[in-house]
C-alpha positions in Angstrom: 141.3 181.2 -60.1 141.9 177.5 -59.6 143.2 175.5 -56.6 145.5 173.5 -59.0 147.2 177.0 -60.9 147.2 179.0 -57.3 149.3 175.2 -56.3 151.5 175.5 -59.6 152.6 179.0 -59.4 153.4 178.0 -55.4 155.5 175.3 -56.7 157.0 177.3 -59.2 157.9 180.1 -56.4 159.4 177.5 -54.0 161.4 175.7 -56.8 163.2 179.2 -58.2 164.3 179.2 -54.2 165.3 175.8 -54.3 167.7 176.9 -57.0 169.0 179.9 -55.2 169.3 177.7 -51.9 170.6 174.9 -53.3 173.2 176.9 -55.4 174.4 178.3 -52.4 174.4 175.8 -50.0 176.2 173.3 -52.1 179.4 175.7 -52.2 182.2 173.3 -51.1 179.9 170.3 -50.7 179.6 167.2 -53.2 176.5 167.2 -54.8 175.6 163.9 -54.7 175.8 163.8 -51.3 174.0 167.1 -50.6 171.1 165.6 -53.2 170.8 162.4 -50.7 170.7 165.0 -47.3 168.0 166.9 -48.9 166.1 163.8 -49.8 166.1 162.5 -46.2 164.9 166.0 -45.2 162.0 166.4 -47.6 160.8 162.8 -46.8 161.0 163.9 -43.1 159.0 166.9 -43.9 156.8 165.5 -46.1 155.6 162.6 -43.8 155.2 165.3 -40.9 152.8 167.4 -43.1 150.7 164.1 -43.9 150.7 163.4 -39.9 149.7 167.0 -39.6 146.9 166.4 -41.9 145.5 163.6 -40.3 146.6 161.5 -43.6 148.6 158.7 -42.1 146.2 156.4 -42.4 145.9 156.5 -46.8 149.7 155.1 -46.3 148.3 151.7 -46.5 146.8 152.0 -49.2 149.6 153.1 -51.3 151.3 150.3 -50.4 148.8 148.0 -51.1 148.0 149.7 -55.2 150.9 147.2 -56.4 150.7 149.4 -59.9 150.2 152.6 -58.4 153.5 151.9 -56.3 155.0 151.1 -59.0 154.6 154.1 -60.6 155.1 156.1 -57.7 158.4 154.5 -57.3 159.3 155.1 -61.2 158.3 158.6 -60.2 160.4 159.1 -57.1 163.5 157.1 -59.2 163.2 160.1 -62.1 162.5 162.8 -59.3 165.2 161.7 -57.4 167.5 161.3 -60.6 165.7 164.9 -61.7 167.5 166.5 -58.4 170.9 164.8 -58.7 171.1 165.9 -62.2 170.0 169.7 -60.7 172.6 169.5 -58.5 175.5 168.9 -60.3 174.2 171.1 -62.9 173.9 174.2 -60.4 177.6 172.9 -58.4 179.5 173.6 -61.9 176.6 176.4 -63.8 175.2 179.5 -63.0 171.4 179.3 -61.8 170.4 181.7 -64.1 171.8 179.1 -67.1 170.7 176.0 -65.4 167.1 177.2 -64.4 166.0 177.5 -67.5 167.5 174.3 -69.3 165.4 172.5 -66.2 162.4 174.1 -67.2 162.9 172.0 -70.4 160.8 169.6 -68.5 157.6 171.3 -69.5 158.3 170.4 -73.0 158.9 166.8 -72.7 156.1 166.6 -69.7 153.9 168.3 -72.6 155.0 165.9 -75.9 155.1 162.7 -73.4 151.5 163.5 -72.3 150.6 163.9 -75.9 152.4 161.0 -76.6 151.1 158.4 -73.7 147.8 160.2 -72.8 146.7 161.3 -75.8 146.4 164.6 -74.8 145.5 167.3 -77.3 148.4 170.1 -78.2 146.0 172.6 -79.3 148.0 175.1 -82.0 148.4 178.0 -79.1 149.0 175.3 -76.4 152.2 174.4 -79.5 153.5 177.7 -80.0 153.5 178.1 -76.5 155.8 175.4 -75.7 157.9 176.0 -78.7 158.6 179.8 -76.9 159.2 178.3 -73.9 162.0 175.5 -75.2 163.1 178.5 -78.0 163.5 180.8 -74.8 165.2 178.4 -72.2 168.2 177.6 -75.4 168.3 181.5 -75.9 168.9 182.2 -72.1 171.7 179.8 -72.2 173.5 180.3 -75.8 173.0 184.1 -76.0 174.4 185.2 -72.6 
């Protein structure tokens, strides 16, 4: 098996709980608010694991990749957009709904990659992600 698809099915196992923790921890809360709080905490995290791994010193040169920051910026603007949109989806919709609507993201990642990269939609690779946007609508219009 891969690194990369042992790292996406990781991230797909710590997403489904950020659903189920974030569904339950915004009970009462505005989510707006609770988005920005969890922000701060993952860019505490995140910036102890690249201490941890001896990584502090590639910061700089980040910061100094004027384009790449750029679109690392553009990419934290739609994450951070991505979240607050999550959250005020889960505060008013059952996880179970909203999940699967997110996970609509795999389509338009796939037709924006085709569409920017150039990258090839082989005809399995295209039925694939028809099921998956065919399957997320089901789950939410046939309860």
């Amino acid at each position: 098996m891969s690194a990369w698809f042992f790292y996406a099915l990781l991230s797909a196992l710590c997403a489904a709980f950020v659903s189920i923790f974030g569904k339950i921890g915004l009970s009462g809360l505005d989510s707006s608010a609770a988005t920005a709080v969890r922000a701060v905490i993952m860019a505490v995290f995140l910036v102890g694991i690249v201490a941890a791994q001896g990584h502090i010193t590639a910061l700089p040169a980040v910061f100094a990749d004027r384009k790449a920051l750029l679109f690392i910026a553009l990419s934290g603007i739609a994450g951070a957009l991505s979240w607050l949109f999550y959250f005020m989806a889960l505060k008013e919709g059952e996880v179970s709904k909203v999940a699967p609507i997110d996970k609509l993201s795999v389509v338009f990642a796939v037709i924006l990659a085709y569409i920017i990269f150039n990258e090839q939609i082989r005809l399995l690779h295209g039925i694939a992600v028809t099921m998956i946007a065919v399957g997320g609508l089901i789950l939410v219009i046939f309860p």
